[in-house]
C-alpha atoms as an extended CHARMM CRD file, in Angstrom:
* protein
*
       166  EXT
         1         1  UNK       CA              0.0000000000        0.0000000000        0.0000000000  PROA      1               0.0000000000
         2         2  UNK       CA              0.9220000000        3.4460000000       -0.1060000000  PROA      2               0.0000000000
         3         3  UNK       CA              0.0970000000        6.6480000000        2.3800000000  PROA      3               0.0000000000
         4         4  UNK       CA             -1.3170000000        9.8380000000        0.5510000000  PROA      4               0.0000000000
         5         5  UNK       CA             -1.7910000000       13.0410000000        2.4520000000  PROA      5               0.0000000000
         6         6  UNK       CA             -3.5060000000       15.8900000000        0.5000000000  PROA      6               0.0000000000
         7         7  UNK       CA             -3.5720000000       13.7610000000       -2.3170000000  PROA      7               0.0000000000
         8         8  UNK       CA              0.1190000000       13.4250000000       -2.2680000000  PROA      8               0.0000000000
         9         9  UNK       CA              1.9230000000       10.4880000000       -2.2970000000  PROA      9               0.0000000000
        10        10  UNK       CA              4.2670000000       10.3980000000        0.8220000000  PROA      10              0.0000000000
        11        11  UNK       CA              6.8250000000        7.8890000000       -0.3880000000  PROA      11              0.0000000000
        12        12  UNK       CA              7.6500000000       10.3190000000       -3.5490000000  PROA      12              0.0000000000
        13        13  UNK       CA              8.1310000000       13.4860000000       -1.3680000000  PROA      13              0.0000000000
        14        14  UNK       CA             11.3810000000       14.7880000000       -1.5690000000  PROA      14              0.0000000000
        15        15  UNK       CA             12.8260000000       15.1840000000        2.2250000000  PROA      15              0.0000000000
        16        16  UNK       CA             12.5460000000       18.8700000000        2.5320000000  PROA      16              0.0000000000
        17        17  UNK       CA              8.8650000000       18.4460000000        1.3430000000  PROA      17              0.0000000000
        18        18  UNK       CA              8.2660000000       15.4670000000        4.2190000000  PROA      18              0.0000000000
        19        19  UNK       CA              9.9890000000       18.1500000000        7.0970000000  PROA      19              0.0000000000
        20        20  UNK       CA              7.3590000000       20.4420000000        6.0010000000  PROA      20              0.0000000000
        21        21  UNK       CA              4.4150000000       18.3620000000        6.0800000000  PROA      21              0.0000000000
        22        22  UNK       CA              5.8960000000       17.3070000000        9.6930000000  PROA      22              0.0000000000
        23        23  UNK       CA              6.6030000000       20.3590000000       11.2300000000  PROA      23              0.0000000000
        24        24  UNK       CA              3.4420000000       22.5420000000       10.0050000000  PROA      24              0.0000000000
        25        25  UNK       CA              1.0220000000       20.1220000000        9.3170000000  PROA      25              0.0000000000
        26        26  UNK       CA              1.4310000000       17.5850000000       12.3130000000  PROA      26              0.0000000000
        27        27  UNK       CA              1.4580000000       17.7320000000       15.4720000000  PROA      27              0.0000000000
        28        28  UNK       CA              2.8570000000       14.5250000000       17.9470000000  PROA      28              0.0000000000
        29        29  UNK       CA              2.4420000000       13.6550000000       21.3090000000  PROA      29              0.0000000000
        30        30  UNK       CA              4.6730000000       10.6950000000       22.5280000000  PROA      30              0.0000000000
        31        31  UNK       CA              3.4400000000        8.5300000000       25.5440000000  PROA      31              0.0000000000
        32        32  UNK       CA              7.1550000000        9.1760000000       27.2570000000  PROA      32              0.0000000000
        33        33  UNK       CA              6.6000000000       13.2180000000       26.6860000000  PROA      33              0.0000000000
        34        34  UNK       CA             10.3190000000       13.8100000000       25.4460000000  PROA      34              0.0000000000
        35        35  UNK       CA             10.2440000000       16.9970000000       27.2520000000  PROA      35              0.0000000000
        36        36  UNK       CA             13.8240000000       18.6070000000       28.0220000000  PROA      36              0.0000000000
        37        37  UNK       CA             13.6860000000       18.8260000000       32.1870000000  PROA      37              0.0000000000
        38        38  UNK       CA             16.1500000000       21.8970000000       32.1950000000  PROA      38              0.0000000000
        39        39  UNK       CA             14.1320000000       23.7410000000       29.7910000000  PROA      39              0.0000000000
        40        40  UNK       CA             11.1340000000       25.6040000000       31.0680000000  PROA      40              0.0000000000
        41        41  UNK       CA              7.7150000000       24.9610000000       30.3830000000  PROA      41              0.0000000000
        42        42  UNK       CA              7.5420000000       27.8220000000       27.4130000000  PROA      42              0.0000000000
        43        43  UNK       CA             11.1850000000       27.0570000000       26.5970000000  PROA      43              0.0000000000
        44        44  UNK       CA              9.3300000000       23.2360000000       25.2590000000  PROA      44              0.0000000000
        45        45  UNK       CA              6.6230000000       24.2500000000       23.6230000000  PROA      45              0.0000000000
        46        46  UNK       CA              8.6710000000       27.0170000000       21.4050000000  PROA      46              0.0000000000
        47        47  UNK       CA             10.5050000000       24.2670000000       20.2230000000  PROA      47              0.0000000000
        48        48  UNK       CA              8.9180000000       22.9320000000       17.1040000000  PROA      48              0.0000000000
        49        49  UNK       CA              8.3550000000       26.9270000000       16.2970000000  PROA      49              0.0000000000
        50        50  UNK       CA             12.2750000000       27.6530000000       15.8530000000  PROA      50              0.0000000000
        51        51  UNK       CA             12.5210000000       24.1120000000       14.0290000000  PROA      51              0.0000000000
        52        52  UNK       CA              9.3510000000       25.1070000000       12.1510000000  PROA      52              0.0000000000
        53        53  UNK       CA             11.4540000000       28.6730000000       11.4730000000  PROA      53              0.0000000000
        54        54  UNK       CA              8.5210000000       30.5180000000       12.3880000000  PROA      54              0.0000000000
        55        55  UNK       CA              9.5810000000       34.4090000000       13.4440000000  PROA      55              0.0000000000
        56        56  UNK       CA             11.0670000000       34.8090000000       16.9730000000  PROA      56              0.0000000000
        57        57  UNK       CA              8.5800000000       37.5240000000       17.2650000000  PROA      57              0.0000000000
        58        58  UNK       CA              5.2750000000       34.9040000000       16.5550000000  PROA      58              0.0000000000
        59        59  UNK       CA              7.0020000000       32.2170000000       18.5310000000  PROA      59              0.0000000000
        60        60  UNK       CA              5.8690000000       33.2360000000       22.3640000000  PROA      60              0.0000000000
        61        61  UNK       CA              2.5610000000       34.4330000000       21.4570000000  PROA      61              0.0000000000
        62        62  UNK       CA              1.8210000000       30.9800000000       19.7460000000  PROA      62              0.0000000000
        63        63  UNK       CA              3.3440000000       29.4120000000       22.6190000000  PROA      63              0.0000000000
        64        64  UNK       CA              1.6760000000       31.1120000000       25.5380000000  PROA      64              0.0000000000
        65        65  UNK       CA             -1.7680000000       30.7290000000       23.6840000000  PROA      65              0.0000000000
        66        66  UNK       CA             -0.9490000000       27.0750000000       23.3440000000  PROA      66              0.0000000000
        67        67  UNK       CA             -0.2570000000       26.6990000000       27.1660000000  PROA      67              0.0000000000
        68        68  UNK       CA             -3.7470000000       29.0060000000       28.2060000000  PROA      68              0.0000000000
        69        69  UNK       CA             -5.4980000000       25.9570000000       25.6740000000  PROA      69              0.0000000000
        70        70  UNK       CA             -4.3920000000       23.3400000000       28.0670000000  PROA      70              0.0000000000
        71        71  UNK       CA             -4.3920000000       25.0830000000       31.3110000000  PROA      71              0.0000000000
        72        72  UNK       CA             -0.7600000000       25.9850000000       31.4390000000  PROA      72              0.0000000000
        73        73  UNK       CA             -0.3150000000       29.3390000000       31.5150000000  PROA      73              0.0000000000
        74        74  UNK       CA              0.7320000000       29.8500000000       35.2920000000  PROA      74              0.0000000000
        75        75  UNK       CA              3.3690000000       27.1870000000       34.7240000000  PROA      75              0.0000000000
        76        76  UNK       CA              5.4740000000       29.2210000000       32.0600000000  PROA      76              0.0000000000
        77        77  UNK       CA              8.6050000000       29.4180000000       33.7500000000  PROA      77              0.0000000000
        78        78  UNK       CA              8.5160000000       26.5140000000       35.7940000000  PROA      78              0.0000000000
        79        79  UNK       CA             10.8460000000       23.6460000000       34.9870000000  PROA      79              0.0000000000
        80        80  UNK       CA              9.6940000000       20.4330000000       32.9000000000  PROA      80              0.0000000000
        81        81  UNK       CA             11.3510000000       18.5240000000       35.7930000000  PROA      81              0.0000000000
        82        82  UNK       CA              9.1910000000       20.1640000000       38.2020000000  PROA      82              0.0000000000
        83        83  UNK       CA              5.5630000000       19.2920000000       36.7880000000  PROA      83              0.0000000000
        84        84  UNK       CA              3.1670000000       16.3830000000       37.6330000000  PROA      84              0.0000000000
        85        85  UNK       CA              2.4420000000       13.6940000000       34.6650000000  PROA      85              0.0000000000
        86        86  UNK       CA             -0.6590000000       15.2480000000       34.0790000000  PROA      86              0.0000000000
        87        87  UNK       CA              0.9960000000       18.4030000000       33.6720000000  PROA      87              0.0000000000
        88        88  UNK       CA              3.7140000000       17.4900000000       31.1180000000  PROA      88              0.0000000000
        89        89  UNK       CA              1.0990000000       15.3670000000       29.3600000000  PROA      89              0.0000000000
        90        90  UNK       CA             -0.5870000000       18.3630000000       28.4670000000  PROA      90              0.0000000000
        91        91  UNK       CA              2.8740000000       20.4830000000       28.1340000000  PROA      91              0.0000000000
        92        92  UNK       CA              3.2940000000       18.0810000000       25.2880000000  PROA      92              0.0000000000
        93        93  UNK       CA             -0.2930000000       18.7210000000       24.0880000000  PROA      93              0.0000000000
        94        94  UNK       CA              0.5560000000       22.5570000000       24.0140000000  PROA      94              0.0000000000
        95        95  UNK       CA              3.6560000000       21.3820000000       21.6150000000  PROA      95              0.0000000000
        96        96  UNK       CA              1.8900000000       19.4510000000       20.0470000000  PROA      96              0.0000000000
        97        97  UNK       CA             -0.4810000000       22.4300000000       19.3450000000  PROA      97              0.0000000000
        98        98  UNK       CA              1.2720000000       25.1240000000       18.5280000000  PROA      98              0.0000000000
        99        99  UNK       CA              1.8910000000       24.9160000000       14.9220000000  PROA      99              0.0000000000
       100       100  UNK       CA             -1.4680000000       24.4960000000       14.6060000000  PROA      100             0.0000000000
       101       101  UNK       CA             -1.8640000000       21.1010000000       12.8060000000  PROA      101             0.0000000000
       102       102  UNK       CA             -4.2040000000       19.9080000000       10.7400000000  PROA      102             0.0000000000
       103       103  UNK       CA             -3.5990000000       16.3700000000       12.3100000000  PROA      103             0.0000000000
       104       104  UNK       CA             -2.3830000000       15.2260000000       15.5070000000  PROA      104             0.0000000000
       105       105  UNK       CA             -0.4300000000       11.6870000000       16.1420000000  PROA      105             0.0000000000
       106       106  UNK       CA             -0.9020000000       10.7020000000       19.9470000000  PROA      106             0.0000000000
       107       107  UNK       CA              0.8460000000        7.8410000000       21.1130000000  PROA      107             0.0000000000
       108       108  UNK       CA             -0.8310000000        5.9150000000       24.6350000000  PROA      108             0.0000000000
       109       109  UNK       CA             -1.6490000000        9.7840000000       25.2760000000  PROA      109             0.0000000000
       110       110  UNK       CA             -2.9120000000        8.5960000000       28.7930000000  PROA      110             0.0000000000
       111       111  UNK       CA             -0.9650000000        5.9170000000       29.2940000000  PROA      111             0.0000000000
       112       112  UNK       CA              1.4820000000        7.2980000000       32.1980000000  PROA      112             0.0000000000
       113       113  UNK       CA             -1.4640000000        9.1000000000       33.7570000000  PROA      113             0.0000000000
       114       114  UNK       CA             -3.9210000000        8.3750000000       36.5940000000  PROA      114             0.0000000000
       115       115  UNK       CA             -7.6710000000        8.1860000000       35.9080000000  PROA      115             0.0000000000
       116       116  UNK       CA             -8.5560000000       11.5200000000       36.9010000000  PROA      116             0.0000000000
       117       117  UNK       CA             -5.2990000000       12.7670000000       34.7400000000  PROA      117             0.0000000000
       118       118  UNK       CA             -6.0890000000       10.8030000000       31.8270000000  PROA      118             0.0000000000
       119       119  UNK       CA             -9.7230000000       11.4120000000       31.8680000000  PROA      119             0.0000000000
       120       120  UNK       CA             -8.4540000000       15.7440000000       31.7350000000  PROA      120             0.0000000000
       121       121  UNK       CA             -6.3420000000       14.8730000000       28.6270000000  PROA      121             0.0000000000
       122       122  UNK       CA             -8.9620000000       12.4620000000       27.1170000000  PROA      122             0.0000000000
       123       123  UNK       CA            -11.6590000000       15.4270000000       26.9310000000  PROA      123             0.0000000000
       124       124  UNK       CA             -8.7190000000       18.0280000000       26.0070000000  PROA      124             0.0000000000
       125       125  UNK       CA             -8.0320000000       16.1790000000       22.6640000000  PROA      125             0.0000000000
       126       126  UNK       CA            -11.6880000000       15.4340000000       22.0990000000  PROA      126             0.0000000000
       127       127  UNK       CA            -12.2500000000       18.7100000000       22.6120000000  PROA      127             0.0000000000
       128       128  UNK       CA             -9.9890000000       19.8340000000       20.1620000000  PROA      128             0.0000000000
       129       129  UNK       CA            -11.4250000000       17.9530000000       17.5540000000  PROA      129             0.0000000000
       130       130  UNK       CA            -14.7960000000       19.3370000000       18.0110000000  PROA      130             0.0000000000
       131       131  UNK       CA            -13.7810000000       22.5360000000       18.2840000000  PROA      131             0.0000000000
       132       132  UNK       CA            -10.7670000000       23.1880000000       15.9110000000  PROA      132             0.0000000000
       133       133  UNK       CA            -11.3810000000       20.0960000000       13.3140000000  PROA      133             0.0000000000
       134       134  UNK       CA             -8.1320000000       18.3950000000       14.4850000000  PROA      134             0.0000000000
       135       135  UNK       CA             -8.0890000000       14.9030000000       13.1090000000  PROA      135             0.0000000000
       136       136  UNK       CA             -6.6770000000       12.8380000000       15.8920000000  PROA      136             0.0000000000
       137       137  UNK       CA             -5.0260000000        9.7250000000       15.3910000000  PROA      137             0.0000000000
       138       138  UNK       CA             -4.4360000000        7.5250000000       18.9100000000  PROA      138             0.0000000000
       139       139  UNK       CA             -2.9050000000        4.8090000000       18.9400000000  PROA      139             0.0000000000
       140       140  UNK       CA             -4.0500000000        3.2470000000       22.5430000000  PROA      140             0.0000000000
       141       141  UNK       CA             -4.6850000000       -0.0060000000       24.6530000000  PROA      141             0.0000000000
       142       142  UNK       CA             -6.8620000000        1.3340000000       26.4360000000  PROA      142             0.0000000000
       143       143  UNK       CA            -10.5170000000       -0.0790000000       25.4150000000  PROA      143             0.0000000000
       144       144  UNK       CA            -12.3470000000        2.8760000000       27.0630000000  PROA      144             0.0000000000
       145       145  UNK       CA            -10.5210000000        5.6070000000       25.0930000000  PROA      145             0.0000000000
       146       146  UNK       CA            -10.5250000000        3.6280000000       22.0330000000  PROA      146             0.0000000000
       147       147  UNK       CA            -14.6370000000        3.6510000000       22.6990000000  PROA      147             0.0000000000
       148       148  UNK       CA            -14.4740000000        7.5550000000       22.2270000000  PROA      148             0.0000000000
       149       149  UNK       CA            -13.0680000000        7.5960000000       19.1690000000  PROA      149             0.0000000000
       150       150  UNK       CA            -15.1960000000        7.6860000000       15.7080000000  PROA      150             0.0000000000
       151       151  UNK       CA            -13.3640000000        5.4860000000       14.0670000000  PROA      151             0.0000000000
       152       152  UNK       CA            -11.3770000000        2.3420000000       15.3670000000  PROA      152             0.0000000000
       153       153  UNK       CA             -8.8030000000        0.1500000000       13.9300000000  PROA      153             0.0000000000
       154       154  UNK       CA             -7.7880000000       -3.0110000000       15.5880000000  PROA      154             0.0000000000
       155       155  UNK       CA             -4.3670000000       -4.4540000000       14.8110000000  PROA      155             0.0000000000
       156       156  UNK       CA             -2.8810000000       -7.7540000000       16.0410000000  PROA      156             0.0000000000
       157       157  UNK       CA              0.4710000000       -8.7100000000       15.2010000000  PROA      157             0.0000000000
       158       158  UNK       CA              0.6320000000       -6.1200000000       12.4960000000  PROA      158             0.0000000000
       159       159  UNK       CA             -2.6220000000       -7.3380000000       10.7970000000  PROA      159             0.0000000000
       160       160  UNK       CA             -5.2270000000       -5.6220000000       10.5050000000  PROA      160             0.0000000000
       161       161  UNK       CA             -8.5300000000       -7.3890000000       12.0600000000  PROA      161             0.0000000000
       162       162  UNK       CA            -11.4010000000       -4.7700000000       11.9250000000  PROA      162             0.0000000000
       163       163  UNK       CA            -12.2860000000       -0.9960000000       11.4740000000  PROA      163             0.0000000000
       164       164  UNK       CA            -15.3240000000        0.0560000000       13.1170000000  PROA      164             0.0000000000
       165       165  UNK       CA            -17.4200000000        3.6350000000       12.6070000000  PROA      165             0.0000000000
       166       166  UNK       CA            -19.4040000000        5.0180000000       15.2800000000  PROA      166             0.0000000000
């Protein structure tokens, strides 16, 4: 098979083309946060702006409007090191966010959280959705997330065994 985005073929994009689509048109959230913990909270999220090479003088007003989205905006010059799981869960939402992608790839999203964490994140990204037409694509064991979710795929051993719509 092949993976299209946009109706282009993503095997035959030239590499600069493929850092593009990336870094402005997704966004990722990794189950393990990749956050740096000597880097503050705004410090993270303006990341994927300089890498992006959006202009140092858009980068903290994208970031601090990604951080008030998820709650964040007290915690701007705290320390990565120095937040709960919830909190850097959602710190890597806010990255995740702030180039404003049209998709966004979440890995176990809740999957080092407790309930009451995970639930907060759960209705952040569904919220998202609803509200700024961000496809989300999770990629999850947990059933009751999965059970949220429009549109599920289940895969065992790299095989595909059903799709299901809402």
């Amino acid at each position: 098979g092949s993976i299209s985005f946009d109706g282009q073929v993503y095997e035959s994009l030239k590499p600069a083309k493929l850092d593009h689509l990336r870094s402005k048109r997704f966004g990722f959230i990794f189950q393990q946060f990749f956050l740096n913990g000597r880097e503050t909270v705004l410090e993270n999220v303006l990341l994927p702006l300089k890498i992006a090479g959006v202009k140092r003088s858009e980068r903290k007003k994208r970031a601090l409007e990604a951080l008030e989205e998820v709650g964040l905006s007290d915690k701007v010059a705290n320390r990565a090191t120095d937040l709960s799981g919830g909190q850097k869960q959602r710190v890597a939402i806010a990255r995740a966010l702030v180039n404003q992608p049209e998709v966004i790839f979440a890995d176990e999203p809740t999957g080092n959280l407790d309930s009451e964490n995970g639930a907060k994140v759960e209705d952040l990204l569904f919220d998202l959705n609803r509200n700024k037409g961000i496809t989300l694509i999770i990629v999850t064991h947990d059933v009751d997330l999965a059970k949220r979710c429009k549109r599920r795929f289940v895969m065992k051993d790299g095989h595909l065994l059903e799709g299901k719509h809402k």
